[in-house]
N, C-alpha and C positions, 0 to 999 in steps of 0.2 A: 552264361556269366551270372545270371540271375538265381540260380542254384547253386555256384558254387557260393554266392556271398551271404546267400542265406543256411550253408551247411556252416561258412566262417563265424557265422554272426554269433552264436550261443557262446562260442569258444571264446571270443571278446568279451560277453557276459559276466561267463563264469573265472576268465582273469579278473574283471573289475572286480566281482563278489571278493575271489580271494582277496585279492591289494585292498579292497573296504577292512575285510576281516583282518588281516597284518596290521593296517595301522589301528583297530579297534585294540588288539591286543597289545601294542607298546602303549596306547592311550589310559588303559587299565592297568598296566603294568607302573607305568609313570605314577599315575593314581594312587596307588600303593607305595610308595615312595614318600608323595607329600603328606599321605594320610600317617603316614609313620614319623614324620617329621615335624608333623602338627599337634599329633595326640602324644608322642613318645619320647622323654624331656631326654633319655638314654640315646634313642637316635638323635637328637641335637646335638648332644654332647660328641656323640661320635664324629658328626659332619663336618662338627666346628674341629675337633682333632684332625681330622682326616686333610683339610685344607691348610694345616699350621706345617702337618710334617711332609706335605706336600712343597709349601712354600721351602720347610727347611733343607729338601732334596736339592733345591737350587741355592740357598745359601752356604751348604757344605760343598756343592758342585760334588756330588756323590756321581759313582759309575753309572753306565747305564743297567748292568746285573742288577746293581744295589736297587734302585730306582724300578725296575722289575717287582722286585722280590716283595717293595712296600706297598707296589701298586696291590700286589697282589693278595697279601696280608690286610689290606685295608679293604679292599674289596669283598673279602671272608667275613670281615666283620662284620661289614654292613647290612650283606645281606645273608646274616645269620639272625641279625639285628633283625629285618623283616621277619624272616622264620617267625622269632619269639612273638610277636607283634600278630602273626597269624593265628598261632598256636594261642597265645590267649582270647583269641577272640573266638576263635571256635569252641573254647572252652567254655564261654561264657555265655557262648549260644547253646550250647546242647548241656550244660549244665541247670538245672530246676535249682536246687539245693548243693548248700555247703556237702562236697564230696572229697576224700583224700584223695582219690585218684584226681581230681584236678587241679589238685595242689601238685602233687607231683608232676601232671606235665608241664605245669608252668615253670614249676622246679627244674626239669628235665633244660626244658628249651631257656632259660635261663642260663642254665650250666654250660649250654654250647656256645653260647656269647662268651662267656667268662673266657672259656677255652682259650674260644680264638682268638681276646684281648690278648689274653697270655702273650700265644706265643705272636701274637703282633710286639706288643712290646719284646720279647726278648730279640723277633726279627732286626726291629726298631734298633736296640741295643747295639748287637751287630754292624749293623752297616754302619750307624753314625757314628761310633768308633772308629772302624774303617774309613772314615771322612773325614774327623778331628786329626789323626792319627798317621797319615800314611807319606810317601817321601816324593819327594818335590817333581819327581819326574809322572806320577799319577796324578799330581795335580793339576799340572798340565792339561793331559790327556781329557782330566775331568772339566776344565775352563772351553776344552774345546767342544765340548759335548754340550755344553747348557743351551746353545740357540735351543735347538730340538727339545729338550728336557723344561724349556721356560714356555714354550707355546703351548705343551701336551698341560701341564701345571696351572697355568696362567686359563686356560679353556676350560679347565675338570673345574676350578674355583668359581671360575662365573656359572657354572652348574650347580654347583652347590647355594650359590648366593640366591640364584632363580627358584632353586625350590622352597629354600628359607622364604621368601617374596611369596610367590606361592601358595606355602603351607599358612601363610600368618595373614594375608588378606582373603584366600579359599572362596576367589570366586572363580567360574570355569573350571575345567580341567587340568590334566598335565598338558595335553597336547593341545589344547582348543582352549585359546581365549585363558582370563587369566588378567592382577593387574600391572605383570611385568611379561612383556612376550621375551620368551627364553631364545626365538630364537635368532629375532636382535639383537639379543642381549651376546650372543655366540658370535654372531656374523661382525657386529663392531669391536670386538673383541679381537676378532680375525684381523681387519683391518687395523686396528692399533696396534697388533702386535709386527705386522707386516710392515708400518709406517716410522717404528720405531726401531728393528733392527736392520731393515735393509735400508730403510735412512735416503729414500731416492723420492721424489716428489712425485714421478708418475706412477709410484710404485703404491703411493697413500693415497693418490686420488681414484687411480682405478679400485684400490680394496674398498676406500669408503664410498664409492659409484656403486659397490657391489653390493654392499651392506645396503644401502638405501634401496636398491632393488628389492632387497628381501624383506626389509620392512615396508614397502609399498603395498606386496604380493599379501601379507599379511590382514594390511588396511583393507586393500581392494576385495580380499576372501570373508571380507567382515568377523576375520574372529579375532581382532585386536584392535581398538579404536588407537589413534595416532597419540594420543598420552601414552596410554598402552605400551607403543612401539618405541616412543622416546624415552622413557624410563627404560626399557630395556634396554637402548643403547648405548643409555648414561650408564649403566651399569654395566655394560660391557667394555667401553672405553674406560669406566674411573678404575673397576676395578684391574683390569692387565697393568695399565699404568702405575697405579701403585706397587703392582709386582717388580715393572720393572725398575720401578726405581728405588727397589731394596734392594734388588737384584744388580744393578746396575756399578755402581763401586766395588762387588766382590768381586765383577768381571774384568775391569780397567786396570 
């Protein structure tokens, strides 16, 4: 028995190593995100877009195709957006002296945001025509689809609002510590949305039992002091809330 738990043992090891390394590399990657968000007035620009024609997928009650399509488009952008953001900075490192060539890649990586604004807008163009525009029997179909479409919406927003938070106070990481923990900010968000469309009292107390859980877990791992974790939940409950209640007379 004793052989076998020390041939098991390394194998245990070297998963822990791995799962260290995974969440090191969303850590870094997150990283890269608020540092684009903090240095790069074009990534703001984008974020703050990103969350308006988000909000407006549930104010037109677009299809879920449609709703795809922008997810998908805005996501190109974004992280093309990073691209540019890398590509100058490498330029900047291995560049001594004013050079044409790094003018042109910044040119270059430049040009590939442009692009994919483009065809985000004419995406954009599309579908929400298709939303202003279409006949009474798809709108229907689209009023029944918004629960789904207001929580995925309502979640991506308060990510975006945490990196803003984030990028503009920079202290901690993405993942670690921080003066808004994102992932209260998530979890009470979860519970407000849950407390307000399923509309049932044990349905709110166990989401926000659940939520408080996670911001416990937080406290208790010490990479979030309890201010920390309350601001992220005020900012996960204010913000869904006010989603829903733009949202909420288009549905009625």
């Amino acid at each position: 028995m004793q052989e076998r738990h020390e041939r098991h043992e390394p194998v245990a090891r070297y998963k822990r190593i791995g799962e260290s390394k995974m969440w090191r590399s969303f850590d870094h990657a997150f990283n890269g995100v608020i540092y684009a968000a903090k240095t790069q007035s074009n990534m703001r620009v984008h974020l703050v877009l990103a969350a308006l024609v988000l909000i407006a997928t549930l104010v037109l009650r677009l299809e879920r195709i449609y709703v795809i399509a922008i997810v998908v488009v805005v996501a190109m952008v974004l992280a093309l957006e990073l691209l540019n953001t890398a590509v100058e900075a490498v330029v900047d490192l291995l560049t001594v002296a004013h050079h044409p060539l790094a003018k042109t890649a910044k040119d270059a990586a430049a040009g590939a945001v442009l692009v994919a604004s483009l065809a985000a807008v004419v995406v954009g163009y599309l579908a929400f025509y298709e939303g202003l525009f279409r006949n009474g029997a798809l709108v229907y179909n689209a009023v029944q689809q918004v629960p789904a479409n207001l929580v995925f919406v309502a979640l991506a927003v308060v990510a975006i609002a945490t990196i803003f938070a984030k990028a503009y106070v920079g202290r901690g990481s993405a993942l670690q510590g921080g003066a808004v923990s994102g992932h209260a900010a998530l979890a009470f968000a979860g519970a407000t949305l849950l407390a307000l469309l399923v509309q049932k009292p044990i349905v709110a107390v166990l989401g926000y039992s659940l939520a408080l859980l996670v911001a416990q877990s937080r406290v208790e791992a010490r990479i979030h002091t309890v201010f920390e974790t309350f601001w992220g939940g005020t900012l996960g409950v204010l913000t869904s809330l006010a989603i829903y209640l733009v949202i909420r007379p288009h549905v009625l």
